[in-house]
OpenMM code with the backbone's topology and positions (N, CA, C; nanometers):
from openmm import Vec3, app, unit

residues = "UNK UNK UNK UNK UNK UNK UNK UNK UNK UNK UNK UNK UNK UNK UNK UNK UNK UNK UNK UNK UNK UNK UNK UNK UNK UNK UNK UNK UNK UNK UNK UNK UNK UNK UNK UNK UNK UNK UNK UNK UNK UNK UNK UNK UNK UNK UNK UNK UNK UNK UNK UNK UNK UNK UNK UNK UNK UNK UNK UNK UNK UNK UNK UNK UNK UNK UNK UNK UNK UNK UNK UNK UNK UNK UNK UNK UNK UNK UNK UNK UNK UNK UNK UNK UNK UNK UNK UNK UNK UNK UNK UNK UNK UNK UNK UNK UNK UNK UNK UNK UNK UNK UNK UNK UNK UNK UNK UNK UNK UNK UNK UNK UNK UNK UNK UNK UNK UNK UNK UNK UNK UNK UNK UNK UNK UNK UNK UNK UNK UNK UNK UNK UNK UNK UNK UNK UNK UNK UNK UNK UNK UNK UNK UNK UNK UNK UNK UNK UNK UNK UNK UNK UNK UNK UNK UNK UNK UNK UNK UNK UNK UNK".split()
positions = [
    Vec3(3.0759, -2.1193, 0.7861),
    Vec3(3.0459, -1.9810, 0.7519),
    Vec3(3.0702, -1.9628, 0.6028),
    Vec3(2.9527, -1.9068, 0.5510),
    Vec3(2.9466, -1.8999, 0.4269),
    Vec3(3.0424, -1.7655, 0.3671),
    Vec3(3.1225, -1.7889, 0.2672),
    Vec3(3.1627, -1.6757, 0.1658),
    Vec3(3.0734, -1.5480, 0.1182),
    Vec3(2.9630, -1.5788, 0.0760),
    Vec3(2.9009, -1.5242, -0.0259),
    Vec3(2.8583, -1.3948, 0.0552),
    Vec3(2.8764, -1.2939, -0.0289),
    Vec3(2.8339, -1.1511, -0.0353),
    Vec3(2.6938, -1.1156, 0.0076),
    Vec3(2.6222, -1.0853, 0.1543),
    Vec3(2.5142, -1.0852, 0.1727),
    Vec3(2.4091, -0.9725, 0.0950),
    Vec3(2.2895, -1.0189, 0.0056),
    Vec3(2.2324, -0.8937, -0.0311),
    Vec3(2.1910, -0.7931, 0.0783),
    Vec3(2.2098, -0.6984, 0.1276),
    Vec3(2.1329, -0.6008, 0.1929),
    Vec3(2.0026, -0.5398, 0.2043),
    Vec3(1.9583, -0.6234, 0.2602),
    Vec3(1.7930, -0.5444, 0.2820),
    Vec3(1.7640, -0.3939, 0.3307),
    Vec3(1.6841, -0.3023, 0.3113),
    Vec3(1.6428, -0.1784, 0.3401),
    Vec3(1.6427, -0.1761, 0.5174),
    Vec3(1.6355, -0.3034, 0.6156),
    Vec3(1.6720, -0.2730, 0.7473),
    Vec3(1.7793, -0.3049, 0.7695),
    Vec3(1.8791, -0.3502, 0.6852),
    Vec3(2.0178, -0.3761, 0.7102),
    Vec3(2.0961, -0.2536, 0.6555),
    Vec3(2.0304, -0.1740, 0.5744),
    Vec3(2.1094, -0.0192, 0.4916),
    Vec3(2.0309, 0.0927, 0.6306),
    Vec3(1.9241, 0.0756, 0.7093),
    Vec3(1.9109, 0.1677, 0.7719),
    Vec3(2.0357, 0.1486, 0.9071),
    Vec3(2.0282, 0.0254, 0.9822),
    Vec3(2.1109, 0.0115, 1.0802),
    Vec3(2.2349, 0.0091, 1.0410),
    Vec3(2.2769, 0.0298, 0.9385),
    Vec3(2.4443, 0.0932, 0.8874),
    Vec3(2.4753, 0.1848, 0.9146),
    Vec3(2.3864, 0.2718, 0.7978),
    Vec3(2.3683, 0.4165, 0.7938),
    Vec3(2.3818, 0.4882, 0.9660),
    Vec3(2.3201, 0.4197, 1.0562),
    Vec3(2.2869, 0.4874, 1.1917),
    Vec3(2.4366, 0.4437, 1.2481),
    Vec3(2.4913, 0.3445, 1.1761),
    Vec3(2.5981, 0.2796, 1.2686),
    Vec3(2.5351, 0.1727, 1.4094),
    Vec3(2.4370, 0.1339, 1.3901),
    Vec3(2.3806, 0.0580, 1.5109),
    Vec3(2.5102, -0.1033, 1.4688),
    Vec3(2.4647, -0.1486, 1.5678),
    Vec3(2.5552, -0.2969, 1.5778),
    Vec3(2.4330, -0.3852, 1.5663),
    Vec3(2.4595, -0.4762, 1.4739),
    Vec3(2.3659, -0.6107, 1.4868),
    Vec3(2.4267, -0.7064, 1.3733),
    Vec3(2.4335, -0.8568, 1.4253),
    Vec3(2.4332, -0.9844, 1.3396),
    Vec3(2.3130, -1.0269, 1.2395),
    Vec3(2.3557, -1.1250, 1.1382),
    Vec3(2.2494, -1.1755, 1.1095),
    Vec3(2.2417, -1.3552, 1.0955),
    Vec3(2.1253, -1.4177, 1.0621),
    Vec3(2.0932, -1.5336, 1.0381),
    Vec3(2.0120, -1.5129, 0.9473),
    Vec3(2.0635, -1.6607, 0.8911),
    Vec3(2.0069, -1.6858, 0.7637),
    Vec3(1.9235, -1.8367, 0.7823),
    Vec3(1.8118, -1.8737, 0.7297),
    Vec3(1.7690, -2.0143, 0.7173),
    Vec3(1.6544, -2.0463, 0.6520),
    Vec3(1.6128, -2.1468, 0.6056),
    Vec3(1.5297, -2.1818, 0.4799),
    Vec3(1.4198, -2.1949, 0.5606),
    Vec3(1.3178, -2.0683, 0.4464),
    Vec3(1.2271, -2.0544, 0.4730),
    Vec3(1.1304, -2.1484, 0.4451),
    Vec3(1.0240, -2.1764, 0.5425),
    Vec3(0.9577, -2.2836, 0.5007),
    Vec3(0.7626, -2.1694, 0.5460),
    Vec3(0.7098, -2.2359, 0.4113),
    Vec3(0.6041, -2.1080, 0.3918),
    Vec3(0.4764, -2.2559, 0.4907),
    Vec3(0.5030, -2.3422, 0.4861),
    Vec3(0.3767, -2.4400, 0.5741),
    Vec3(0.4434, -2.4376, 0.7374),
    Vec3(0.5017, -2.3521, 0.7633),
    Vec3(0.5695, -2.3778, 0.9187),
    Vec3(0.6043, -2.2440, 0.9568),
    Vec3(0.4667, -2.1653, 1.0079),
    Vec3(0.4889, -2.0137, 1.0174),
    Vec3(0.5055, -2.0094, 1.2116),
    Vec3(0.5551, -2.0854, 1.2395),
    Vec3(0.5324, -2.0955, 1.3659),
    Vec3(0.7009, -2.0198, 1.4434),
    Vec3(0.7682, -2.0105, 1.3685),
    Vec3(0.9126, -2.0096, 1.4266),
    Vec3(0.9875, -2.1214, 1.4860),
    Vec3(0.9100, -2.2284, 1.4803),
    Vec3(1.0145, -2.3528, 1.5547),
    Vec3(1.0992, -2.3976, 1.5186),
    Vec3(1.1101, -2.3920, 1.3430),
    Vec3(1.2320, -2.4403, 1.2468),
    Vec3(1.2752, -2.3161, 1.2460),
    Vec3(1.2769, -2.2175, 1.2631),
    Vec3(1.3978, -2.0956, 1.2268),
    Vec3(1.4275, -2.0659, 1.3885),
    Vec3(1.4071, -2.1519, 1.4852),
    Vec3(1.4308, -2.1447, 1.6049),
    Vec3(1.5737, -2.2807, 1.5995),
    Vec3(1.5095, -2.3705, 1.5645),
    Vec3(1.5837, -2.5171, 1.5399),
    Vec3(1.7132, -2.4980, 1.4312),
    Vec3(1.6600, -2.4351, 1.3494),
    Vec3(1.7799, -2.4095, 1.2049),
    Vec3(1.8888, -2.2995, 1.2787),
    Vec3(1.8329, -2.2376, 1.3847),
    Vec3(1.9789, -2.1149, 1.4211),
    Vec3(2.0129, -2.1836, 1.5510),
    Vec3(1.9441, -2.2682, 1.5980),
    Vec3(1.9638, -2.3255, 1.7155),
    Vec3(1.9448, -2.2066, 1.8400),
    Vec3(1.8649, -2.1569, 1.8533),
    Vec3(1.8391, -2.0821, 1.9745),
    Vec3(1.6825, -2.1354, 2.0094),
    Vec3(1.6215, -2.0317, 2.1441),
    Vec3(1.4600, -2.0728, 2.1815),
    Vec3(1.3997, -1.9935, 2.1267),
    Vec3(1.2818, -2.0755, 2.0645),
    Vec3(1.1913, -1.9703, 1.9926),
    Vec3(1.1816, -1.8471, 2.0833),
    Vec3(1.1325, -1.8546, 2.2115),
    Vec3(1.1366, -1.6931, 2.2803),
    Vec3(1.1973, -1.6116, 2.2475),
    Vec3(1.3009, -1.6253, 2.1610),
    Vec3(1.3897, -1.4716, 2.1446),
    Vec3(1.3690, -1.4690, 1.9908),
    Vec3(1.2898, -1.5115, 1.9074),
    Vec3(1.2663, -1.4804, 1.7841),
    Vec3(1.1176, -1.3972, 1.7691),
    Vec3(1.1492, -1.3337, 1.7162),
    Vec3(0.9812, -1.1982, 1.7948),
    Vec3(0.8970, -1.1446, 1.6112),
    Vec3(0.8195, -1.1570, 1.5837),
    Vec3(0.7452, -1.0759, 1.4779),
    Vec3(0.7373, -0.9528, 1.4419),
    Vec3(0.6961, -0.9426, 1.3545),
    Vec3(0.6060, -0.7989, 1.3364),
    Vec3(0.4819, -0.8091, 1.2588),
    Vec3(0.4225, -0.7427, 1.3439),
    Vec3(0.2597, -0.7436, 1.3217),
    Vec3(0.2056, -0.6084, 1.2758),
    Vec3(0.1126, -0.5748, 1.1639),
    Vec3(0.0696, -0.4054, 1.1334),
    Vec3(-0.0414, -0.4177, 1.1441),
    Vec3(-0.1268, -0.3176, 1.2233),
    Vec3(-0.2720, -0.3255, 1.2439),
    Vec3(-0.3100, -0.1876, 1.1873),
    Vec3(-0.4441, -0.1791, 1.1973),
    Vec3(-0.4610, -0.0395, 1.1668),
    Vec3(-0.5759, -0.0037, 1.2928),
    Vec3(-0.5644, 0.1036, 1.3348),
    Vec3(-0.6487, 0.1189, 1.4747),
    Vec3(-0.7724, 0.1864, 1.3998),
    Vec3(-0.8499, 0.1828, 1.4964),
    Vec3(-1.0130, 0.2848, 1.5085),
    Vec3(-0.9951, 0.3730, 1.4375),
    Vec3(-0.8973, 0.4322, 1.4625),
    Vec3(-0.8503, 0.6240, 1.3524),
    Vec3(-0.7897, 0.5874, 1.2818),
    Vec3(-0.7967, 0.4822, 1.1706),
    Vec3(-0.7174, 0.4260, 1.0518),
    Vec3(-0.5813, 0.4770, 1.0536),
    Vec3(-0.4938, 0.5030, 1.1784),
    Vec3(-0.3909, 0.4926, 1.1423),
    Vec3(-0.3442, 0.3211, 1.1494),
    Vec3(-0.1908, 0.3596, 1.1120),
    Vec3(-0.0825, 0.2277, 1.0932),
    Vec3(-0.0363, 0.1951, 1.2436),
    Vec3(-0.0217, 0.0758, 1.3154),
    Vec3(0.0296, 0.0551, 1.4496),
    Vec3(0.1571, -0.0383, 1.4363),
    Vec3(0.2516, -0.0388, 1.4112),
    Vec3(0.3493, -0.1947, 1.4757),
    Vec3(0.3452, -0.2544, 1.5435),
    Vec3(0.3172, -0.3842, 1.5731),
    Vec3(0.4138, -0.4332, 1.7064),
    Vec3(0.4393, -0.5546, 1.6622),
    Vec3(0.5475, -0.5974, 1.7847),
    Vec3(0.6831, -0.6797, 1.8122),
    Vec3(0.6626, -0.7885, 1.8639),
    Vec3(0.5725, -0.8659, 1.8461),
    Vec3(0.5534, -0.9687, 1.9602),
    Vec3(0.6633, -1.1336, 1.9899),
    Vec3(0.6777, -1.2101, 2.0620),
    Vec3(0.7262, -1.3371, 2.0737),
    Vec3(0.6495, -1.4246, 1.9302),
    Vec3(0.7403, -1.4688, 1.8615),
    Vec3(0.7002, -1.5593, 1.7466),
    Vec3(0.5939, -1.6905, 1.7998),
    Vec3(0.6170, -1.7025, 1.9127),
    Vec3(0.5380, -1.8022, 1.9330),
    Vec3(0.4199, -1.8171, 2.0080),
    Vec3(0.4083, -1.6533, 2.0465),
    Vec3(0.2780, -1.6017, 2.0898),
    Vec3(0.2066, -1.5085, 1.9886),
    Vec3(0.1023, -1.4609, 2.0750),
    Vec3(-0.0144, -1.3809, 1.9800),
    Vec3(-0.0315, -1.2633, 2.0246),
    Vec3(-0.1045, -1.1504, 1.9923),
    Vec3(-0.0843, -1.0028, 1.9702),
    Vec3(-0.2231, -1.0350, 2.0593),
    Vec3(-0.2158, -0.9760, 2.1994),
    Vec3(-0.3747, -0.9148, 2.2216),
    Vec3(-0.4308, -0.7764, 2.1507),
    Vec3(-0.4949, -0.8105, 2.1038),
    Vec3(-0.5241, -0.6780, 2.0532),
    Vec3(-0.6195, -0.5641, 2.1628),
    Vec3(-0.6310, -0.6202, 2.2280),
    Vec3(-0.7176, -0.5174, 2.3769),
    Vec3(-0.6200, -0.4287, 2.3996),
    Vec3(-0.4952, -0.5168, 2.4367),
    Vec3(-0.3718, -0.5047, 2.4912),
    Vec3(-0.2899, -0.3713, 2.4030),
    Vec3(-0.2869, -0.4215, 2.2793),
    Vec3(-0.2428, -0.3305, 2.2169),
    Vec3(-0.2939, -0.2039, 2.1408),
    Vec3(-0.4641, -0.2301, 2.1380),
    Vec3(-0.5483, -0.0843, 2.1660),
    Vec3(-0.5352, 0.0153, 2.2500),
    Vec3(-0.4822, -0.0623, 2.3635),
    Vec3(-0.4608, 0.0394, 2.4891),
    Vec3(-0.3394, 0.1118, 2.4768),
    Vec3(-0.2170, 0.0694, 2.4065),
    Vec3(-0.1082, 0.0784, 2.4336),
    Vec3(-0.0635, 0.1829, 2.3045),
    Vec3(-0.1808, 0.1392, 2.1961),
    Vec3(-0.2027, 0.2911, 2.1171),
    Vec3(-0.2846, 0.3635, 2.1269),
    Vec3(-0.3433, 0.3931, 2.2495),
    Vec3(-0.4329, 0.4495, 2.2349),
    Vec3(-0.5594, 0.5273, 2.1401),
    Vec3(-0.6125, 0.3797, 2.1071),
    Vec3(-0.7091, 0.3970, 2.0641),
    Vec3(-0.8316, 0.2291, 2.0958),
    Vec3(-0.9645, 0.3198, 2.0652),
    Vec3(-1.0725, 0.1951, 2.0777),
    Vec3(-1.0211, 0.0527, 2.0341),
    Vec3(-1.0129, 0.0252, 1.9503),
    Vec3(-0.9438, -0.1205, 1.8698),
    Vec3(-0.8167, -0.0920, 1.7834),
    Vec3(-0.7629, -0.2011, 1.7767),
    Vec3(-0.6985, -0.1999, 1.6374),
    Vec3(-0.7034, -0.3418, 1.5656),
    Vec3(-0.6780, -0.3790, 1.4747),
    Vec3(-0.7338, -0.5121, 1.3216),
    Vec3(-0.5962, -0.5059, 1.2672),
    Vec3(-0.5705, -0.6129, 1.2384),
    Vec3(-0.4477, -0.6775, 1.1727),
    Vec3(-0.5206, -0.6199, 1.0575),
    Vec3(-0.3881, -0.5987, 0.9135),
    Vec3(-0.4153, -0.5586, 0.8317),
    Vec3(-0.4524, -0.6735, 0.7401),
    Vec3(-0.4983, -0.6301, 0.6151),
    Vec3(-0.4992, -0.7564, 0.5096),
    Vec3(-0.3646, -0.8334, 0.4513),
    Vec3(-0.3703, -0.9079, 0.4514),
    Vec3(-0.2339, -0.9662, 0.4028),
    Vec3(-0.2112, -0.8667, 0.2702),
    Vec3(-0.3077, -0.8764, 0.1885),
    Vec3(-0.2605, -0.8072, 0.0684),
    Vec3(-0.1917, -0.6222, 0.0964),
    Vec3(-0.2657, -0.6030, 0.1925),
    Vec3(-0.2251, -0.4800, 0.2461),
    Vec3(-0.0460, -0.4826, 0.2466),
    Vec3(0.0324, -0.5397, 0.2977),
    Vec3(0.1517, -0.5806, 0.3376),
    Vec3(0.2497, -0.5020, 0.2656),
    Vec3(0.2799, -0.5085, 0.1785),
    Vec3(0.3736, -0.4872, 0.0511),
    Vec3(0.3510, -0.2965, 0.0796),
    Vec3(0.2247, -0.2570, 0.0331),
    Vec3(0.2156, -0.1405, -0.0272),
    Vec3(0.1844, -0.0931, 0.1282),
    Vec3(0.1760, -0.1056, 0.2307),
    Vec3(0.2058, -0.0111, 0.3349),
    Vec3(0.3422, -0.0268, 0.3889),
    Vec3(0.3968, -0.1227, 0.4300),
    Vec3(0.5333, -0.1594, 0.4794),
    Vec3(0.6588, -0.1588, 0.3895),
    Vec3(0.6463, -0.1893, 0.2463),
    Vec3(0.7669, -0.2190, 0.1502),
    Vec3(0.7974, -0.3674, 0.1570),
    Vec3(0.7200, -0.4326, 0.2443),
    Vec3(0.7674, -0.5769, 0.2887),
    Vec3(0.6802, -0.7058, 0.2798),
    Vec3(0.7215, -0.8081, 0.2444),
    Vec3(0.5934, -0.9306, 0.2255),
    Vec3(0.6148, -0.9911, 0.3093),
    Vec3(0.4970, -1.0761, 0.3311),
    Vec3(0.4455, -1.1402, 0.4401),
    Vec3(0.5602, -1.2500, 0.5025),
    Vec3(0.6082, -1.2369, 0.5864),
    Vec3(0.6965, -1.3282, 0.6293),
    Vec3(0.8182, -1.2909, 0.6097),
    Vec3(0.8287, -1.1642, 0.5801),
    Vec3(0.9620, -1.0887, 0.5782),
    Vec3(0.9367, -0.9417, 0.6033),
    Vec3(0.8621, -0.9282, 0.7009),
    Vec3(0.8136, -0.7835, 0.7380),
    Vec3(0.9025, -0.7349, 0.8940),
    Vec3(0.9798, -0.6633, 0.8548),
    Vec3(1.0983, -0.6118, 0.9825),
    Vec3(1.0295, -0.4715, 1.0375),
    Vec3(1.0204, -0.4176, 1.1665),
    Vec3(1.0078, -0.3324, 1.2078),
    Vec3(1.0660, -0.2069, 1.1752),
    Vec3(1.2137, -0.2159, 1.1394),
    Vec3(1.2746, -0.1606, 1.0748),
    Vec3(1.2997, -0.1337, 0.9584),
    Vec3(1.3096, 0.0194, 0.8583),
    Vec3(1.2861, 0.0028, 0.7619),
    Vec3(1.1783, -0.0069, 0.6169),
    Vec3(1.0476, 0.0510, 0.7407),
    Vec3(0.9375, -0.0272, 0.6979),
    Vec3(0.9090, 0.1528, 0.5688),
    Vec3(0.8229, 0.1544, 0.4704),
    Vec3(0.7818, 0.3245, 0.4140),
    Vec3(0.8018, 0.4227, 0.4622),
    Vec3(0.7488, 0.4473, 0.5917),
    Vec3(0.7254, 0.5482, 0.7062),
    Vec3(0.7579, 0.5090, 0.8162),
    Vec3(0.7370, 0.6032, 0.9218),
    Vec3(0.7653, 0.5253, 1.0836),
    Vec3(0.6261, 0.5417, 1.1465),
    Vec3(0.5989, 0.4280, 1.1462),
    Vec3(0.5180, 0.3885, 1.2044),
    Vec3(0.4980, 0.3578, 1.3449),
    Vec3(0.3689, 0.4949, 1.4416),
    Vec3(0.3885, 0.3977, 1.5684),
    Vec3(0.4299, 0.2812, 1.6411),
    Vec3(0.5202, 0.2153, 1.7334),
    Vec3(0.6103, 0.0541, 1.7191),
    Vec3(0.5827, 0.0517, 1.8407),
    Vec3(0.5204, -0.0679, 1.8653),
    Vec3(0.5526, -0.1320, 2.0114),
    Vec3(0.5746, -0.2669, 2.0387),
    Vec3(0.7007, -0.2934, 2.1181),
    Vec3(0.7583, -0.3988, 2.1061),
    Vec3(0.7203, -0.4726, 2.2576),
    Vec3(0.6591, -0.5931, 2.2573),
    Vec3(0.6313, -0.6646, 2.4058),
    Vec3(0.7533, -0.6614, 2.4562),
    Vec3(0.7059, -0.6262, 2.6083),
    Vec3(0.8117, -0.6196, 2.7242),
    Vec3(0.8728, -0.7326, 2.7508),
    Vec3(0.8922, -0.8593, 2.6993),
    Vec3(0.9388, -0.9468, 2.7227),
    Vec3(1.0910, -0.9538, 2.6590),
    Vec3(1.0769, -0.8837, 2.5557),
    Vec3(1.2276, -0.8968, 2.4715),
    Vec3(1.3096, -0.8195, 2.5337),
    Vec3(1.3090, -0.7481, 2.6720),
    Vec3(1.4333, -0.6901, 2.7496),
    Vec3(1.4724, -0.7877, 2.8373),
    Vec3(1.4012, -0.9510, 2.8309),
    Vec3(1.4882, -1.0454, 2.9555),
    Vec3(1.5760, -1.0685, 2.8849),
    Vec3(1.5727, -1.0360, 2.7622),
    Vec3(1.7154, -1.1153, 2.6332),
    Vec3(1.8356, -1.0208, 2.6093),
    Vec3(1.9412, -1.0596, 2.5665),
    Vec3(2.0922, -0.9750, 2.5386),
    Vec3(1.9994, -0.9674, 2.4077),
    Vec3(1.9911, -1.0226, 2.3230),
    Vec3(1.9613, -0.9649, 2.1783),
    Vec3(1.8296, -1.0693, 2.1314),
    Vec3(1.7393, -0.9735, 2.0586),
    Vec3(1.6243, -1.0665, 1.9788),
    Vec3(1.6583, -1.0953, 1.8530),
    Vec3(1.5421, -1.1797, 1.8070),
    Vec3(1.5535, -1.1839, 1.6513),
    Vec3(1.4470, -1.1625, 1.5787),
    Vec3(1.4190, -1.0266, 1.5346),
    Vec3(1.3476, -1.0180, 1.4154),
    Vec3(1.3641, -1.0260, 1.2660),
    Vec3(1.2638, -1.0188, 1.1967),
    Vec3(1.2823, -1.0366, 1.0444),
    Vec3(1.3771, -0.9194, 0.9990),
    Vec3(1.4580, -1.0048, 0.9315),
    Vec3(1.5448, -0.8994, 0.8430),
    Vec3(1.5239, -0.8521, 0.6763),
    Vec3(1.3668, -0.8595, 0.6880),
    Vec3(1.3238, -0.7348, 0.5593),
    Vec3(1.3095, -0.8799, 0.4526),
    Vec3(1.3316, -0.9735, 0.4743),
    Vec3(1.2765, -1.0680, 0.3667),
    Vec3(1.3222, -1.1940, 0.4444),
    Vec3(1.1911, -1.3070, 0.3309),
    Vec3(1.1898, -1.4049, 0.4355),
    Vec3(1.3381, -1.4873, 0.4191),
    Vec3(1.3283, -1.5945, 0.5135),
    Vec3(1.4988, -1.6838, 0.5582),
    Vec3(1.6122, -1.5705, 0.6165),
    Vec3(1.5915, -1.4994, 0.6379),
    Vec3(1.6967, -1.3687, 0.7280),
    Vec3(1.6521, -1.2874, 0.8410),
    Vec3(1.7108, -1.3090, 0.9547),
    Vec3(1.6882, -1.2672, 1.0941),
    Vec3(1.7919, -1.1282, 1.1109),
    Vec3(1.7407, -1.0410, 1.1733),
    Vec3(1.8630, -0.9689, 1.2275),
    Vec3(1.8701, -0.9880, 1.3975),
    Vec3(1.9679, -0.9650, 1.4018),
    Vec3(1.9934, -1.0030, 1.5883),
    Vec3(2.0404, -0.8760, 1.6240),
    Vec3(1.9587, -0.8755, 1.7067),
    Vec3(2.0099, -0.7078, 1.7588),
    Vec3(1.9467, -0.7144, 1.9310),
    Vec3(2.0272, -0.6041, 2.0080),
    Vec3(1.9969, -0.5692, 2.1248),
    Vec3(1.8119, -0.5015, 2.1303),
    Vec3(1.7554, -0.5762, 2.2250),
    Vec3(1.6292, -0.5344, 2.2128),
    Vec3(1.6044, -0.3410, 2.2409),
    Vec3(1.6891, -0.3594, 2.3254),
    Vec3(1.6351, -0.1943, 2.3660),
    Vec3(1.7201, -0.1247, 2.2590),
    Vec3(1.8395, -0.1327, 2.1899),
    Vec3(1.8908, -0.0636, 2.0995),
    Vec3(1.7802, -0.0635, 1.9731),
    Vec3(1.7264, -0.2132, 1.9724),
    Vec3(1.6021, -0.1307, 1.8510),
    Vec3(1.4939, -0.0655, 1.8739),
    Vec3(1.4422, -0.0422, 1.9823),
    Vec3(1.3511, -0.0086, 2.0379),
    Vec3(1.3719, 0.1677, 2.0379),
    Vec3(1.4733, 0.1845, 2.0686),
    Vec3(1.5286, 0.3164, 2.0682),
    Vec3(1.5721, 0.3717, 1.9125),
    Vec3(1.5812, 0.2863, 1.8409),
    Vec3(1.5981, 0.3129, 1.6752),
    Vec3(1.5036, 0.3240, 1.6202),
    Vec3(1.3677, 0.2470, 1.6713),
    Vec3(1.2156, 0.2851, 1.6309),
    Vec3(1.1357, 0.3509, 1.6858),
    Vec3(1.2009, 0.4098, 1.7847),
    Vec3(1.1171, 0.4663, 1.8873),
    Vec3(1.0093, 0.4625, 1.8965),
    Vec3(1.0258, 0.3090, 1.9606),
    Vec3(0.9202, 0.2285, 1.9934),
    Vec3(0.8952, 0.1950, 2.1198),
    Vec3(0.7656, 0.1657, 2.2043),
    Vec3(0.7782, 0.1266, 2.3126),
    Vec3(0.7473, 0.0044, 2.3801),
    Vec3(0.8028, -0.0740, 2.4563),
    Vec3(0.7895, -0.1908, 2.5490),
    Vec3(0.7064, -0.2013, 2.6140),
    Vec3(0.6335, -0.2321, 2.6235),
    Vec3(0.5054, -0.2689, 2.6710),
    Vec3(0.4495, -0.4146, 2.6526),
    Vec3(0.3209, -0.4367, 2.7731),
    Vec3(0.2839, -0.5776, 2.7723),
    Vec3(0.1483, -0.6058, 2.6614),
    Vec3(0.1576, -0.6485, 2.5215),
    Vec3(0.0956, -0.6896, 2.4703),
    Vec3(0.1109, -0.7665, 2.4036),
    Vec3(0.1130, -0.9137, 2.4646),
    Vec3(0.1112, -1.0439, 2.4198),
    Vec3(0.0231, -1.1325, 2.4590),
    Vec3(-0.1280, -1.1865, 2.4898),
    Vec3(-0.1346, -1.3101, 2.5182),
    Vec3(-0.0952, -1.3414, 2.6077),
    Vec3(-0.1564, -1.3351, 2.7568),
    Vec3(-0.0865, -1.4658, 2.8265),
    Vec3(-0.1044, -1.6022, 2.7934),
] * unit.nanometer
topology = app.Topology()
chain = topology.addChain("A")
for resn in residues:
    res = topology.addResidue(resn, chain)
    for name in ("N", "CA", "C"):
        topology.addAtom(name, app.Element.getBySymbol(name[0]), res)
């Protein structure tokens, strides 16, 4: 266990501020291995409990979140339905920064400009705690799934890929 003074990311100053409870991990980011298997391997847990965040923009150009398993994929049918609307489109990468505050591979649900509609796949309630990005890349936060879910008031639902 390292000494050093962790910088604080903008989702680590919001879940203070609220007083929520959550850990973190740290591990070297590797930009050719977007898969989660080394930041699965480097914290030693199963990729299943390391989860994304994904920003789309639906039919009515709003902003959508969701939460999916790192090692699965976003249906987007799935998650049209679940925002109700016709479609929704992953955003542009370049998009990233100036809608969220966050770059690519360090984009946390939490924390993000605004609050953005959030929906997190129903799979992350078989777990005591997930791991999403903690607001920049090589940093996880670990937190109780439904405690963030309820901090983003966001909802659980099935949109992942079978």
């Amino acid at each position: 266990m390292s000494k050093h003074k962790q910088e604080k990311t903008n989702a680590m100053r919001m879940l203070d501020q609220a007083g929520i409870s959550y850990e973190t991990g740290e591990y070297e980011y590797d930009e050719s291995d977007l898969s989660g298997d080394h930041v699965a391997e480097y914290l030693g847990i199963s990729k299943e409990e390391i989860f994304k965040t994904l920003v789309t923009r639906g039919s009515d150009k709003e902003i959508y979140v969701f939460v999916v398993p790192v090692s699965g994929e976003l249906d987007l049918k799935k998650a049209a339905s679940a925002a109700g609307v016709k479609k929704v489109e992953m955003i542009h990468v370049k998009e990233i920064m100036g809608i969220t505050g966050y770059i690519r591979g360090g984009c946390s649900p939490v924390g993000m400009k605004k609050a953005y509609p959030t929906f997190i796949d129903e799979t992350a309630i078989l777990f005591d705690r997930i791991y999403i990005s903690g607001g920049k890349r090589g940093l996880q936060i670990i937190i109780d799934p439904q405690t963030l879910a309820d901090f983003t008031d966001a909802q659980l639902v099935d949109i992942a890929k079978e």
